[in-house]
N, C-alpha and C positions, 0 to 999 in steps of 0.2 A: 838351901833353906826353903826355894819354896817345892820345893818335889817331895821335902819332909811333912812341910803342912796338906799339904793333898794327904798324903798316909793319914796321920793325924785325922782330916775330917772324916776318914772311910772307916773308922774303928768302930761307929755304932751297929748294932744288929737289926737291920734293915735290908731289904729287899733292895739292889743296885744301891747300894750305903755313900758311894763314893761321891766327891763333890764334882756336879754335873755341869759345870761350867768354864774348866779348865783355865784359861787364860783372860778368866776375873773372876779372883778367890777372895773372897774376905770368910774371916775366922767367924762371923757371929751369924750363923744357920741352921737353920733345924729342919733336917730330913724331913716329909712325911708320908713315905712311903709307907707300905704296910697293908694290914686291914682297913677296908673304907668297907660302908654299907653300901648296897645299888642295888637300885633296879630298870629292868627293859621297863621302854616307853613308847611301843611300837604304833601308839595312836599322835604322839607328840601332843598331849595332853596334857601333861604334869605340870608344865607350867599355868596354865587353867587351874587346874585343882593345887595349886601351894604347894607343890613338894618340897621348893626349898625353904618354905615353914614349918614341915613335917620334922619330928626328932626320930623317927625314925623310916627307914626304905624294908623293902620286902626281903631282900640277899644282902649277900656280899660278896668281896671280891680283893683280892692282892695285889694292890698299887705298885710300880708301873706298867704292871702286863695285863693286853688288853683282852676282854671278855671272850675273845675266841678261843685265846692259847689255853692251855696246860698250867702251865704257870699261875695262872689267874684264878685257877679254883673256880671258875663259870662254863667255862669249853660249850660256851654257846658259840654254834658255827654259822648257824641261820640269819637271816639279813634283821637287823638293828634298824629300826628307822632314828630311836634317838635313846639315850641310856643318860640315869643319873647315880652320881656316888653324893657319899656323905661323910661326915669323919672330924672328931672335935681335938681342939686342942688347946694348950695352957702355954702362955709365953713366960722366957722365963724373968726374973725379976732383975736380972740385971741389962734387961732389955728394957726398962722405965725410961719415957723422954726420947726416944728413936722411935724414926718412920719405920711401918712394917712393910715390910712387899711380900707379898707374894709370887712367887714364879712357877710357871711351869714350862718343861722341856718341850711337851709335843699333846694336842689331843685333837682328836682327826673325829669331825671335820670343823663343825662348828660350837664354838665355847660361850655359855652363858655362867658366870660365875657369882656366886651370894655368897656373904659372910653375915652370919648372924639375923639371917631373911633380906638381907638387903642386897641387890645385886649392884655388885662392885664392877663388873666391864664385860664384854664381848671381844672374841677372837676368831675370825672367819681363817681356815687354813689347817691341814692336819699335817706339816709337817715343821714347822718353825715355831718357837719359842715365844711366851709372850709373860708381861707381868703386870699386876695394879699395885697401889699404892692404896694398901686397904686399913689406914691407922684410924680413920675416923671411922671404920664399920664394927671395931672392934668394943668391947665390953671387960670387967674384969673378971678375975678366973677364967671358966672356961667358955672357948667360941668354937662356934658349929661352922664348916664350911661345906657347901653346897655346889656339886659341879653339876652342869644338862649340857650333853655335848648332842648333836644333829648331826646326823652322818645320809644324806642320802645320795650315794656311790654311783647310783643309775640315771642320776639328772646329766650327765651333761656338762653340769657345771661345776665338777670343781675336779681337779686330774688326782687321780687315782693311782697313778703305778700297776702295779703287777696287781692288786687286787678284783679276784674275779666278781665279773656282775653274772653271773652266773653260781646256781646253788652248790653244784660241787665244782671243785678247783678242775682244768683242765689248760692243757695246751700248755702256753710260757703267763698263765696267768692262775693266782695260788691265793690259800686264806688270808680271808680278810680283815683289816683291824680298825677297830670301833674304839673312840674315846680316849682316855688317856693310857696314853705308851711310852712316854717317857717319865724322869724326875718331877715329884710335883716339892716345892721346896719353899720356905719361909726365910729372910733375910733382914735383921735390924742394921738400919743406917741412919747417919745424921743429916737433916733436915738438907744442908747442902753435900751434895755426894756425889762421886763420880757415876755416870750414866751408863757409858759404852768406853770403849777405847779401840783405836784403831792404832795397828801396829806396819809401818809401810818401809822394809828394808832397802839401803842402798847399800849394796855391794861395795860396787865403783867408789863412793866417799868412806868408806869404813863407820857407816853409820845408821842409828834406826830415826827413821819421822816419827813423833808422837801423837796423837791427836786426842784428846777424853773429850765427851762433852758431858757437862756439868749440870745438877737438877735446877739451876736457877741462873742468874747474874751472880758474879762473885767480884767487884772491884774491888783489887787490893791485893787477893787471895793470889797462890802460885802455886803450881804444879813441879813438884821435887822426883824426878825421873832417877832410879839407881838402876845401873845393869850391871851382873856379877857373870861368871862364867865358870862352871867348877866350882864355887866356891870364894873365888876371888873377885875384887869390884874391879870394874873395868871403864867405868864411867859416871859420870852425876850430872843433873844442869836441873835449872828451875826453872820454871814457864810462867811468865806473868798470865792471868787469866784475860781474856776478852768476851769479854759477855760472858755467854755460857759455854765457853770454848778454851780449851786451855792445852798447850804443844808444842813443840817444835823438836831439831834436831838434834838427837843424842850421840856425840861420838864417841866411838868404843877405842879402847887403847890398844885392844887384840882382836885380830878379824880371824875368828875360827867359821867356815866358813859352810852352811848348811849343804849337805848333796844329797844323792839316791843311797840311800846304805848308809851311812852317816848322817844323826841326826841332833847336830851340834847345836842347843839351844843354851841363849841368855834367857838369866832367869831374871825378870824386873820386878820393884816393885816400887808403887808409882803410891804419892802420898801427898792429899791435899792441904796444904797449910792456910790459916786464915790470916788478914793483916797483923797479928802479933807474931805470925811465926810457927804456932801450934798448929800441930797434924790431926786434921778435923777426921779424915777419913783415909783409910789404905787398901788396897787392892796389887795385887798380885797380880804376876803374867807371866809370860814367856815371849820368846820372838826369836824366830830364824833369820840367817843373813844369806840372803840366797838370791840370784836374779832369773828370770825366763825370759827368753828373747825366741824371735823365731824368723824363719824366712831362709831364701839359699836350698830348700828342699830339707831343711830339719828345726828342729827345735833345740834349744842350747839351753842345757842349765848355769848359770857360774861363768858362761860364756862359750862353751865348751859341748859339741854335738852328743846328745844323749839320745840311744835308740832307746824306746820308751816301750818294752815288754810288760804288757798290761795282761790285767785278767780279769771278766767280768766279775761283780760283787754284786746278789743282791741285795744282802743284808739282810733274808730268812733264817731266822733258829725253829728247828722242829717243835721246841716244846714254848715258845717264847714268841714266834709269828715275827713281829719288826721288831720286836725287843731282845736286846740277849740277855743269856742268862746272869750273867754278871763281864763287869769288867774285865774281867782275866777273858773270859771268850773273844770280847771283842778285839782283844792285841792277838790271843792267840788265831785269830782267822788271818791277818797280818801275817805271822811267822809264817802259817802254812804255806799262804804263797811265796813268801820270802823262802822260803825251803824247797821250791818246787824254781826259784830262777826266776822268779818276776818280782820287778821294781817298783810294780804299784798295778795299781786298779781304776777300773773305770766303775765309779760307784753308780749303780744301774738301777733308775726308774725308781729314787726316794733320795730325798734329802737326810743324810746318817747323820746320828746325832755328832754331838761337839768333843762325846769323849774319842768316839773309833777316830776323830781327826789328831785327838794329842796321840796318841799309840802311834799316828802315824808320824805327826812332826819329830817324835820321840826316835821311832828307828829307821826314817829319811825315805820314807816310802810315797811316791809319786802318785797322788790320786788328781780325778777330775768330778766338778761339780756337778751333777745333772738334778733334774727336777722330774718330780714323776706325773709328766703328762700326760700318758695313756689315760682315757676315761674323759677329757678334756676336749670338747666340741669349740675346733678354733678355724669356723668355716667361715668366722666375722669377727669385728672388732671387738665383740662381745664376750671373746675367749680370751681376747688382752684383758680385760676388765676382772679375770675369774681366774688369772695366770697369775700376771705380773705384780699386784701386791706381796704374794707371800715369796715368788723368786726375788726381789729386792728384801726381802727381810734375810733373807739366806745369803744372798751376795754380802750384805751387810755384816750379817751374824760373824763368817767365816772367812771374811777378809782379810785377816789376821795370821791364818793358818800357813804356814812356810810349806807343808805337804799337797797343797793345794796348788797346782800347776797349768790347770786351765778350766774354764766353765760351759757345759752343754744343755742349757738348759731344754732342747728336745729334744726325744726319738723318735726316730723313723715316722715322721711327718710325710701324707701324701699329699703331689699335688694333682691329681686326676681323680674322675669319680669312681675306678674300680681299687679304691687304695684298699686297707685292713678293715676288714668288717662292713665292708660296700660307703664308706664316708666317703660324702663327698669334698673336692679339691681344698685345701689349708688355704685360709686368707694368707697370703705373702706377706703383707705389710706386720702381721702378727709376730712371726720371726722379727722381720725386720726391727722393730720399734723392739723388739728383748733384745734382740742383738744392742740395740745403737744404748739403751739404757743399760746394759750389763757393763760396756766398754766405758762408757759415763764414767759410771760410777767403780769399776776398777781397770784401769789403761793398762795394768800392768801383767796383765795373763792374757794368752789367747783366747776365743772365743767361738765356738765353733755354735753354728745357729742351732742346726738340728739335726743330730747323727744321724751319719748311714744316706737319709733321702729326705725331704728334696731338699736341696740347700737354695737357699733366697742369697745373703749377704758371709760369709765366715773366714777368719783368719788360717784355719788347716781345713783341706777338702779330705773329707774322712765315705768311707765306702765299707760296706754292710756286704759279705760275701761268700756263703757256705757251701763255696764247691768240696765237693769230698774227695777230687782227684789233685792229688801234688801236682800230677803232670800238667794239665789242663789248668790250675789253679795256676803254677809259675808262668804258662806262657801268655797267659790273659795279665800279670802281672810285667814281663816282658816287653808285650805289646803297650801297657801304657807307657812303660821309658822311653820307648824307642818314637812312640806318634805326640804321649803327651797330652791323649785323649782320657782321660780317668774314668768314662765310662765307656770303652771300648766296645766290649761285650754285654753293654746293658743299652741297646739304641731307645727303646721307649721310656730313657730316663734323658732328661736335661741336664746338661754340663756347662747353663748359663753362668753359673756361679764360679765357673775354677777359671783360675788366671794366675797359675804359677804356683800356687799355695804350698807346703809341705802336705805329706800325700801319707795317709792313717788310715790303715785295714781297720776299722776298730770294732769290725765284730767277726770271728772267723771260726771256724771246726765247729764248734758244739756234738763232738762226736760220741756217739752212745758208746755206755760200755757198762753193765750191768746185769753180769754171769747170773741167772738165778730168775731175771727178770724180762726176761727177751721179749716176749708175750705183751706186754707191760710197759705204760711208761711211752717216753722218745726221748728221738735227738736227731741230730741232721742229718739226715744218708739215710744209707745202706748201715748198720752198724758191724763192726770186726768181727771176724768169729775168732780171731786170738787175740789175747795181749800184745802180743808182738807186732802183730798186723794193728795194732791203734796204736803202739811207739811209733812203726816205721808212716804211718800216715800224717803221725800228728810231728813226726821228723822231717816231712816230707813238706807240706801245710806252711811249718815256722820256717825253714830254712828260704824258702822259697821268697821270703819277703826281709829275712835276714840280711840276704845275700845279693840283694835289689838294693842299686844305690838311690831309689826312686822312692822308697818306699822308709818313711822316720818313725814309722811304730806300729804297734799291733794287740791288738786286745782278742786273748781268746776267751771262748764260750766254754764250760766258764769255771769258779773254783768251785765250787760242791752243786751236786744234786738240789735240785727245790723239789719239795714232793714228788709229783707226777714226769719231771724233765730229770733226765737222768742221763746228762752228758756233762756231768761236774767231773773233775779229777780227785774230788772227795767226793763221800757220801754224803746226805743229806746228816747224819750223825757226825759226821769230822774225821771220818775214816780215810786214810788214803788210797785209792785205788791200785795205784801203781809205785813203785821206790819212788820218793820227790827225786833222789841224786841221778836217778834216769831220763829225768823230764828236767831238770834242772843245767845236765850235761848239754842238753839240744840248745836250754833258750840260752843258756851261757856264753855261746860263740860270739867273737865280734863282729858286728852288723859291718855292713859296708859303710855306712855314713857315720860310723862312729871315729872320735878322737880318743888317740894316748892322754 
């Protein structure tokens, strides 16, 4: 039932139509994607001068892609200091007597929003979701709404990802995206309504924890939890409310039981009844039954050693920037890899939206969470302050997600002053304090502080390593089993942090390959002059850490070309470079640490 209502809400004709919030659906929403008016506001003046009292802006542009891409009909590339849209709309009449909310997916960086000239909220953060409660801004017939989003990418203060501060894209750093890039959406609910939901599996008891929390106090009020599986119910129970908190334990009658490649989901739907009994409000979900454990030199899903064949992801579309084109893209970059031998991905340098996460709960594909901190000056506590609200909104968001298997919220963080781009040394305590509130607030995944280097505090000690020689590459691999040192070969890096941890190549090869474009472009090395010679390397590369009982996973660089970096196994188009069933044979083999 409810995989039929997702189709259902995706039937209108609208740019990304699909309902953008997967695992809390309700029936009563109205798209509004599409055309919106906008204009640049490269003095950040607009609001000075009333824009958002203006009925009308200078352009337009096609909600949810952002003013850089193609997609957007603006394919402005040049730096944005702040942009606004505009865009009216009519509710419909059987939405009378319901709060309105307004929600949006994602606008990068910072969100000032008006309805009807009145500004309804702020949202610091370009990659988490946020929403108001704008019933009392509204009017009858039609309301005007107003976004001014501030994007200044070159302060320092707010983490970036891969987008360059520089005019044209270069190196592992590509275009940039300003203002709204995800679903912007509208939502009627009643007065008292479910908020959030968390969904927290126990394997071990054949059961899911519930938790909603609720827009008010509800005494009386109960919480009616149903899980089905295929079609069939497999559980019920009711949750007296507390306060504004309503949950508890759901057991299932059948434990079908969530893995890698298998993506066996209950389909819930959770219904708030009020003291007579009547179901005030409904919401929809899903939830994997799955567990992650780690330690002993591996990671275990289900209880059970899984070598974790990872591929970098960074969530680039050519014609769409952070956005993709539609839904189907975003499962179909899944399959790719799933078609090439890898179990999941290391989502690299952006928080992906919530749908690429149901695609993944959907076909059992193993991602991890990162936050895109490049751009992000955390030489003081001041980069806590500019970090960690919007990675606790992500932690939060995605909680839920069964395909979600561990969280990283850095990258390659230095602690010396000749680190990337001359920064000087990471306050330690910055990690530390993500670290210790990520664990907080989910005990239940790993938690690796900050890929690759320097590691402060982490549960897997992971290493960043693009030798281009197999040979050399295995016995620097070799050498860590045998001494136990994980940075053997790296002496001006500190190994204060390892103490036994399971032990993740997690970024390796990035090997060019780019017949056409030799000239042009990079990737790590020397690049092949055959096909064959990039098989037998990048055979040479996986095996080598395959075949290490030292070694419980490995993320290569990476599944497609990004513009200018051209060491993807796709093209930046979604081309394959090579047979997947050739690359697929390599990563196929069973690891050393792997269990029947």
């Amino acid at each position: 039932m409810f995989f039929e209502i997702l189709s259902q809400l995706s039937a209108n004709q609208v740019p990304r139509p699909e309902y953008p919030r997967p695992q809390m659906v309700r029936e009563a929403w109205m798209n509004l994607n599409g055309r919106w008016q906008f204009e640049i506001d490269q003095g950040c003046s607009g609001e000075a001068r009333k824009l958002y009292q203006q009925t009308s802006l200078q352009d337009s542009i096609t909600v949810p892609f952002c003013p850089e891409s193609k997609l957007s009909g603006v394919e402005h590339v040049d730096f944005m200091a702040s942009v606004w849209y505009r865009r009216t709309f009519f509710l419909p009449e059987a939405w009378q007597g319901q709060r309105i909310l307004l929600h949006f997916g994602a606008v990068d960086y910072h969100a000032h929003v008006y309805v009807n000239g009145a500004k309804v909220g702020e949202h610091v953060g370009g990659y988490t979701g946020f929403s108001f409660d704008i019933t009392e801004a509204l009017a009858e017939g039609e309301n005007a709404l107003t976004v001014w989003a501030v994007d200044d990418l070159r302060s320092g203060r707010q983490p970036i990802g891969k987008q360059c501060q520089g005019y044209y894209s270069a190196g592992c750093s590509y275009t940039r995206t300003t203002g709204i890039w995800q679903t912007v959406w509208l939502e009627a609910v009643p007065a008292m309504h479910v908020e959030s939901v968390k969904l927290t599996p126990s394997l071990a008891d054949g059961a899911l924890d519930v938790a909603c929390k609720l827009s008010g106090n509800a005494p009386g009020w109960k919480l009616r939890a149903t899980a089905s599986f295929m079609g069939k119910d497999v559980g019920t129970e009711a949750f007296a409310a507390d306060g504004a908190l309503a949950g508890g334990r759901l057991a299932l009658a059948e434990i079908h039981p969530w893995k890698p490649g298998e993506g066996n989901l209950y389909d819930l739907t959770l219904e708030l009844c009020d003291e007579a009994g009547t179901v005030v409000d409904t919401v929809y979900s899903y939830a994997g039954l799955r567990a992650v454990t780690w330690g002993e030199g591996a990671i275990q899903i289900n209880g059970k050693n899984v070598f974790q064949r990872l591929v970098l992801d960074q969530g680039f579309y050519p014609d769409g920037i952070y956005t993709a084109p539609s839904d189907d893209e975003l499962k179909a970059d899944i399959i790719r890899s799933m078609d090439m031998g890898f179990n999941g991905a290391r989502l690299h340098q952006k928080i992906f939206e919530p749908r690429f996460l149901y695609w993944a709960d959907r076909l059992g594909y193993l991602v991890w969470g990162e936050h895109a901190c490049w751009g992000l000056d955390i030489t003081s506590l001041e980069g806590l302050a500019n970090f960690l609200p919007e990675w606790m909104e992500a932690v939060e968001r995605d909680y839920s997600h069964p395909s979600i298997v561990g969280w990283c919220p850095f990258n390659e963080t230095w602690d010396r002053d000749n680190g990337r781009g001359g920064k000087t040394a990471q306050d330690d305590r910055v990690l530390s304090m993500v670290y210790q509130v990520t664990k907080a607030m989910d005990p239940t995944r790993p938690v690796i502080d900050t890929s690759g280097n320097f590691h402060v505090i982490t549960d897997i000690f992971d290493i960043h390593d693009y030798d281009q020689n197999p040979e050399t590459f295995a016995v620097r691999l070799r050498r860590m089993q045998e001494t136990g040192d994980p940075y053997i070969t790296f002496p001006e890096r500190q190994a204060d942090a390892y103490c036994g941890q399971p032990y993740f190549v997690s970024e390796y090869g990035g090997i060019k390959w780019a017949p056409g474009y030799e000239e042009s472009g990079w990737g790590y090395g020397d690049a092949p002059k055959t096909a064959e010679e990039f098989v037998a390397r990048y055979r040479g590369l996986t095996e080598a850490m395959l075949f290490n009982p030292s070694v419980c996973a490995f993320c290569y660089t990476q599944l497609t070309d990004v513009e200018q970096e051209l060491n993807g196994l796709y093209t930046y188009g979604r081309e394959p470079k090579f047979d997947p069933a050739v690359i697929r044979a390599i990563n196929a083999q069973r690891a050393a640490i792997e269990e029947e």
